[in-house]
N, C-alpha and C positions, 0 to 999 in steps of 0.2 A: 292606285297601287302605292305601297310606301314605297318612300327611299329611293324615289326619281331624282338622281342626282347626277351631276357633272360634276368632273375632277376635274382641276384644270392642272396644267404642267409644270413645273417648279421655274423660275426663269431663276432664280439662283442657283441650283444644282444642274441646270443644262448648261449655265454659264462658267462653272467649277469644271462640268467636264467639256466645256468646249478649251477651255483655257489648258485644260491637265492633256487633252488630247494633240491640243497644236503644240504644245512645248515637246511630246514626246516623237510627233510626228517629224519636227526641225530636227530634236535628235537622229532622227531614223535617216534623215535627208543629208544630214553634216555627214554619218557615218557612210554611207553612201558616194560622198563624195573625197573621199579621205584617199590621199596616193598610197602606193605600197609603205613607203618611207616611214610615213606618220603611224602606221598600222603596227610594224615592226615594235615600236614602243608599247604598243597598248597593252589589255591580257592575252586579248586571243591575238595572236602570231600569224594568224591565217586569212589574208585580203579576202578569199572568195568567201569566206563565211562571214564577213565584216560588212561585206557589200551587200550579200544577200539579204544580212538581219538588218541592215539599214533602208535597203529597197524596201523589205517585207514590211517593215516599220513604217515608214512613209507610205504606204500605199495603204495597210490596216487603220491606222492609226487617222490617216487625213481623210478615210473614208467617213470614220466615227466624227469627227470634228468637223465635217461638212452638213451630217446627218446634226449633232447639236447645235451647228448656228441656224439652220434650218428650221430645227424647235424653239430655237428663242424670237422668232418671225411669226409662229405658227400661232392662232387666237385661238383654236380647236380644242375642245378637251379631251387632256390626256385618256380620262376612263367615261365613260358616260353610259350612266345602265338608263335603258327604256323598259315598257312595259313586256315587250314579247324577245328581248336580249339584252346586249350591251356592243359598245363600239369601242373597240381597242385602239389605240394609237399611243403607246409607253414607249414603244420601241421600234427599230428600223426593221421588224419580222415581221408588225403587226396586221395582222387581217383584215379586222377595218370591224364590221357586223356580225354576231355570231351570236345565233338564236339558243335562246335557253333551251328549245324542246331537243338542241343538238348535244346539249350538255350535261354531263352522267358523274361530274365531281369533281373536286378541289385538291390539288395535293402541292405541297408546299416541301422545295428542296433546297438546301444549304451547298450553292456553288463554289464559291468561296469564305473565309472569315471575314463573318459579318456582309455576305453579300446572300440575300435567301429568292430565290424566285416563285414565284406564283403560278403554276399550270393549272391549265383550264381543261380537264380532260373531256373530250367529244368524242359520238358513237361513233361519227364517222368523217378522221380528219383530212382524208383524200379528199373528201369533197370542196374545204378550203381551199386544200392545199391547190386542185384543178384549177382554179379560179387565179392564181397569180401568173405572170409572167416565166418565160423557162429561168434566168436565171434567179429569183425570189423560190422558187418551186422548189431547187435542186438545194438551196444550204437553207427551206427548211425541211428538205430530205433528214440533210443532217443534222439540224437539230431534232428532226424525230427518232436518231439513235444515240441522242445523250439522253434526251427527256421522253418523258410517257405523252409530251404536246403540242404540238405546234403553235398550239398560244398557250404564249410565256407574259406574263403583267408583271411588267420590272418597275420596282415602284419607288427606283430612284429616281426617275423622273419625273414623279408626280408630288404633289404638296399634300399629302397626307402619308402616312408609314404602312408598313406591308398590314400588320394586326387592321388597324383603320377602313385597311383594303377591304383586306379577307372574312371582317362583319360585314362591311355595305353587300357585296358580293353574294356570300351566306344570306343575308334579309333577301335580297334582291330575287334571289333564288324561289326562295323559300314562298316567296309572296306569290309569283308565277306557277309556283308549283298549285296553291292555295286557291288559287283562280282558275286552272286547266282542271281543277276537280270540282269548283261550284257550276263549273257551266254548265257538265253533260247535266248535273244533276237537279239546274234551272231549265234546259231545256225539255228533261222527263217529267217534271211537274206543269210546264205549259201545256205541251204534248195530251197529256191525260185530263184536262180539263176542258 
Protein backbone atom coordinates (compact mmCIF):
# COMPACT_ATOMS: atom_id res chain seq x y z
CA UNK A 1 0.00 0.00 0.00
CA UNK A 2 1.38 3.48 -0.56
CA UNK A 3 2.25 6.11 1.80
CA UNK A 4 2.85 3.76 4.95
CA UNK A 5 4.29 6.36 6.84
CA UNK A 6 5.10 7.69 10.40
CA UNK A 7 5.08 11.30 11.65
CA UNK A 8 6.95 11.71 14.22
CA UNK A 9 6.36 14.74 16.89
CA UNK A 10 8.04 18.06 16.67
CA UNK A 11 10.33 18.13 19.84
CA UNK A 12 10.73 21.90 18.95
CA UNK A 13 7.12 22.89 18.99
CA UNK A 14 6.26 20.75 22.07
CA UNK A 15 9.11 22.33 23.60
CA UNK A 16 7.77 26.10 22.57
CA UNK A 17 4.57 25.00 23.97
CA UNK A 18 5.92 23.42 26.95
CA UNK A 19 7.89 26.53 27.74
CA UNK A 20 4.69 29.25 26.54
CA UNK A 21 2.48 26.85 28.83
CA UNK A 22 4.61 26.90 32.33
CA UNK A 23 5.37 30.50 32.02
CA UNK A 24 1.51 31.16 31.54
CA UNK A 25 0.72 28.64 34.21
CA UNK A 26 3.35 30.57 37.06
CA UNK A 27 1.23 33.52 35.89
CA UNK A 28 -2.02 31.77 36.69
CA UNK A 29 -0.27 30.54 40.21
CA UNK A 30 1.43 34.22 41.12
CA UNK A 31 -2.23 35.63 40.47
CA UNK A 32 -3.57 33.10 42.70
CA UNK A 33 -1.60 33.95 45.20
CA UNK A 34 -1.83 37.74 45.26
CA UNK A 35 -3.43 39.32 48.90
CA UNK A 36 -6.42 41.70 48.45
CA UNK A 37 -3.84 44.62 48.72
CA UNK A 38 -1.85 43.91 45.66
CA UNK A 39 -5.11 43.21 43.65
CA UNK A 40 -6.58 46.58 44.46
CA UNK A 41 -3.66 48.07 42.06
CA UNK A 42 -4.32 45.80 39.29
CA UNK A 43 -7.13 46.22 36.32
CA UNK A 44 -9.59 44.05 37.70
CA UNK A 45 -10.41 45.54 41.25
CA UNK A 46 -12.17 42.27 42.22
CA UNK A 47 -9.81 39.44 44.47
CA UNK A 48 -12.54 36.69 43.69
CA UNK A 49 -12.21 36.92 40.09
CA UNK A 50 -8.28 37.42 40.17
CA UNK A 51 -8.18 34.33 42.10
CA UNK A 52 -10.49 32.24 40.22
CA UNK A 53 -8.61 33.31 36.74
CA UNK A 54 -5.41 32.59 38.44
CA UNK A 55 -6.51 29.10 40.06
CA UNK A 56 -8.32 28.48 36.46
CA UNK A 57 -5.05 29.35 34.97
CA UNK A 58 -2.80 27.21 36.74
CA UNK A 59 -4.70 24.27 36.69
CA UNK A 60 -5.58 24.64 32.59
CA UNK A 61 -2.66 25.85 31.72
CA UNK A 62 -0.19 23.18 33.99
CA UNK A 63 -2.45 20.49 32.62
CA UNK A 64 -1.24 21.35 28.98
CA UNK A 65 2.44 21.73 30.05
CA UNK A 66 2.55 18.37 31.85
CA UNK A 67 0.74 16.86 28.72
CA UNK A 68 3.93 18.66 26.47
CA UNK A 69 6.79 17.43 28.63
CA UNK A 70 5.16 14.15 28.43
CA UNK A 71 5.52 14.45 24.51
CA UNK A 72 9.02 15.60 24.51
CA UNK A 73 9.83 11.97 26.43
CA UNK A 74 7.45 10.19 24.03
CA UNK A 75 9.43 8.15 20.86
CA UNK A 76 5.89 7.19 19.44
CA UNK A 77 4.61 8.88 16.34
CA UNK A 78 2.65 11.61 16.32
CA UNK A 79 0.33 10.37 13.06
CA UNK A 80 1.07 6.89 11.65
CA UNK A 81 -1.31 5.59 8.84
CA UNK A 82 -1.23 1.65 8.52
CA UNK A 83 -2.71 -0.36 5.95
CA UNK A 84 -6.40 -0.88 7.30
CA UNK A 85 -6.29 2.89 9.50
CA UNK A 86 -4.22 5.18 11.25
CA UNK A 87 -3.06 5.89 14.88
CA UNK A 88 -3.59 9.32 16.27
CA UNK A 89 -1.52 10.55 19.15
CA UNK A 90 -1.21 14.76 18.16
CA UNK A 91 -3.15 15.54 21.07
CA UNK A 92 -4.23 14.95 24.75
CA UNK A 93 -7.99 13.81 23.06
CA UNK A 94 -6.47 11.41 20.89
CA UNK A 95 -8.00 7.86 20.34
CA UNK A 96 -5.19 6.05 19.58
CA UNK A 97 -6.42 3.43 16.21
CA UNK A 98 -9.13 4.41 14.05
CA UNK A 99 -9.98 2.18 11.23
CA UNK A 100 -10.54 3.72 7.68
CA UNK A 101 -13.70 1.55 7.01
CA UNK A 102 -15.08 3.79 10.21
CA UNK A 103 -14.21 6.97 8.25
CA UNK A 104 -16.60 8.95 5.85
CA UNK A 105 -14.32 12.30 5.46
CA UNK A 106 -12.05 15.13 5.98
CA UNK A 107 -13.05 18.60 6.99
CA UNK A 108 -10.78 21.20 7.90
CA UNK A 109 -11.87 24.14 10.47
CA UNK A 110 -10.12 27.62 11.20
CA UNK A 111 -10.11 27.81 15.23
CA UNK A 112 -8.32 30.53 15.68
CA UNK A 113 -5.85 33.04 13.47
CA UNK A 114 -3.70 30.86 11.99
CA UNK A 115 -4.50 27.92 14.06
CA UNK A 116 -6.65 25.24 11.57
CA UNK A 117 -7.61 21.72 12.80
CA UNK A 118 -8.13 18.60 11.07
CA UNK A 119 -11.38 16.43 11.71
CA UNK A 120 -11.62 13.02 10.87
CA UNK A 121 -15.29 12.56 10.35
CA UNK A 122 -16.54 8.82 11.51
CA UNK A 123 -19.97 6.82 10.80
CA UNK A 124 -20.00 6.07 14.18
CA UNK A 125 -18.04 8.22 16.91
CA UNK A 126 -19.84 6.75 19.98
CA UNK A 127 -18.11 3.86 19.44
CA UNK A 128 -14.64 5.61 20.12
CA UNK A 129 -15.78 7.63 22.23
CA UNK A 130 -17.18 4.18 24.58
CA UNK A 131 -13.79 2.99 24.73
CA UNK A 132 -12.13 5.94 26.85
CA UNK A 133 -12.36 6.50 30.37
CA UNK A 134 -15.58 8.52 32.04
CA UNK A 135 -13.55 11.53 32.52
CA UNK A 136 -11.67 11.54 28.49
CA UNK A 137 -15.41 10.42 27.32
CA UNK A 138 -17.18 13.50 28.83
CA UNK A 139 -14.81 16.82 27.39
CA UNK A 140 -14.87 14.65 24.22
CA UNK A 141 -18.57 15.01 24.77
CA UNK A 142 -17.78 18.37 24.41
CA UNK A 143 -15.70 18.74 21.83
CA UNK A 144 -18.32 16.79 19.78
CA UNK A 145 -20.58 20.06 20.17
CA UNK A 146 -17.76 22.41 18.84
CA UNK A 147 -16.73 20.10 16.17
CA UNK A 148 -18.45 17.54 13.69
CA UNK A 149 -15.20 14.94 15.46
CA UNK A 150 -13.96 13.58 18.14
CA UNK A 151 -10.72 13.11 16.21
CA UNK A 152 -9.14 16.30 15.97
CA UNK A 153 -5.22 15.96 14.08
CA UNK A 154 -3.59 19.19 15.57
CA UNK A 155 -0.73 19.33 13.51
CA UNK A 156 1.10 21.61 15.59
CA UNK A 157 2.70 19.07 17.16
CA UNK A 158 3.76 17.24 14.41
CA UNK A 159 6.87 17.91 12.05
CA UNK A 160 5.13 18.36 8.96
CA UNK A 161 2.12 21.24 8.29
CA UNK A 162 -1.64 20.67 8.15
CA UNK A 163 -1.55 20.66 3.79
CA UNK A 164 1.41 17.81 4.28
CA UNK A 165 -1.13 16.27 6.72
CA UNK A 166 -4.18 16.33 4.77
CA UNK A 167 -2.44 14.80 1.34
CA UNK A 168 -0.72 11.69 3.29
CA UNK A 169 -4.30 11.32 4.90
CA UNK A 170 -6.22 11.82 1.37
CA UNK A 171 -3.55 9.12 -0.40
CA UNK A 172 -3.82 6.98 2.59
CA UNK A 173 -7.41 6.97 2.29
CA UNK A 174 -7.81 6.68 -1.12
CA UNK A 175 -5.35 3.66 -1.42
CA UNK A 176 -7.61 1.62 1.22
CA UNK A 177 -10.45 2.62 -0.54
CA UNK A 178 -8.50 1.06 -3.91
CA UNK A 179 -7.93 -2.08 -2.13
CA UNK A 180 -11.53 -2.86 -0.20
CA UNK A 181 -12.79 -2.63 -4.00
CA UNK A 182 -10.05 -5.13 -5.68
CA UNK A 183 -10.70 -7.68 -3.19
CA UNK A 184 -14.42 -8.64 -3.61
CA UNK A 185 -13.46 -8.53 -7.07
CA UNK A 186 -10.14 -10.98 -6.73
CA UNK A 187 -12.17 -13.14 -4.75
CA UNK A 188 -15.23 -13.34 -7.61
CA UNK A 189 -12.72 -14.26 -10.35
CA UNK A 190 -11.08 -17.01 -7.96
CA UNK A 191 -14.53 -18.23 -6.92
CA UNK A 192 -15.51 -18.85 -10.76
CA UNK A 193 -12.76 -20.67 -11.74
Amino acid sequence: MANLISIPLSKAKNSAGLAACSAFAWIGWWLFHLDDVQIQSLIFNNPKFVHSFGLFSFVLLGTFALWFLRKLFDNSPGLQFLENGFIDNTNMFSLGFIAWEDVTGLEVREVAKNQKLLYVLLRSPAKYISKCGFTKRVLLGLCMKLGPSPVTIVTRSLSLNLDEVIALMKDNYAAFEIARQTIPAERETSASS
